[in-house]
C-alpha positions in Angstrom: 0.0 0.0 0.0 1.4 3.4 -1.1 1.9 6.2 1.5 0.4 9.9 0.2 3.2 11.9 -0.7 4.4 14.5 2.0 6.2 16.9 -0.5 8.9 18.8 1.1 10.1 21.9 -1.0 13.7 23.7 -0.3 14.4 26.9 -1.4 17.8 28.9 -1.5 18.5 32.5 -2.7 21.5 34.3 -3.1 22.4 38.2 -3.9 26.4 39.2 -4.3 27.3 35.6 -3.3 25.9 35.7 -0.7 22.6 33.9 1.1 19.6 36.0 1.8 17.2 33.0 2.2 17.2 29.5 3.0 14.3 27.8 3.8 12.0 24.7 4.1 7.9 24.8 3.6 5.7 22.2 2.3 3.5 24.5 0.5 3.8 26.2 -3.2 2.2 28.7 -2.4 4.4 29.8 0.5 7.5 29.6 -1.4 5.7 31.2 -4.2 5.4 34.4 -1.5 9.1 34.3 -0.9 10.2 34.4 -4.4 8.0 37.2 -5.1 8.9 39.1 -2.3 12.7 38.5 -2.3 15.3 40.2 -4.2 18.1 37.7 -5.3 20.3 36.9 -8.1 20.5 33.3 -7.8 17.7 30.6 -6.6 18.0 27.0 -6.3 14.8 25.1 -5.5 14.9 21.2 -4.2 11.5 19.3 -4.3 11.8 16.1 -2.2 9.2 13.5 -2.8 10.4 10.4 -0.8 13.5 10.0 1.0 16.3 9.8 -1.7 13.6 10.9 -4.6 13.7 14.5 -5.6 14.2 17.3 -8.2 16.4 19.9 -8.2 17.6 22.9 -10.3 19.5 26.4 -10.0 17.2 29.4 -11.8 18.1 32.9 -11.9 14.9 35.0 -12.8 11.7 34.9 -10.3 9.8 33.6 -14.1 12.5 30.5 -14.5 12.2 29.6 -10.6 8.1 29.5 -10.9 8.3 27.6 -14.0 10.5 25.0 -12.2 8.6 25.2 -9.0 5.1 24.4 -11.1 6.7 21.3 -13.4 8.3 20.1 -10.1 4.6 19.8 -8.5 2.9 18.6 -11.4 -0.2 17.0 -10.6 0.8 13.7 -13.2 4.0 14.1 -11.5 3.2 13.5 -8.3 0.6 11.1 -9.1 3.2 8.9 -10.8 6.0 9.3 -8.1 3.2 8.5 -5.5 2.1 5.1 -7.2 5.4 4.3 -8.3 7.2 1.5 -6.1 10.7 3.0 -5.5 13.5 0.9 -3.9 
């Protein structure tokens, strides 16, 4: 019996090389806030479905990093990592 997915969604930004946010929610939306309320240069966003299953990327516009944050929580996605049988 599969377990429902508890999605866990990291999310790092840096200006001048240096970190201005670094963070851990479990909602879209809330890291949706922070990336339209933060001024950064860089962004990397980690989406961790299971232990040891995840997505990641680097992004450098607030456009690139909701792109990646919306194909990362895909709704076929999510339905395929959550029936899938990962060992």
């Amino acid at each position: 019996m599969n377990r429902k997915l508890r999605i866990r969604i990291d999310l790092k930004l840096s200006k001048n090389g240096e970190l201005v946010l670094n963070t851990r929610r479990w909602k879209r939306t809330a890291i949706w806030s922070l990336l339209k309320a933060k001024l950064f240069e860089k962004g990397y966003l980690k989406v961790h479905y299971r232990p040891g299953v995840f997505n990641d990327a680097e992004f450098y516009t607030k456009e690139e990093g909701k792109i990646i944050l919306d194909t990362f929580l895909d709704k076929r996605l999510l339905e395929y990592t959550e029936r899938a049988v990962w060992e």
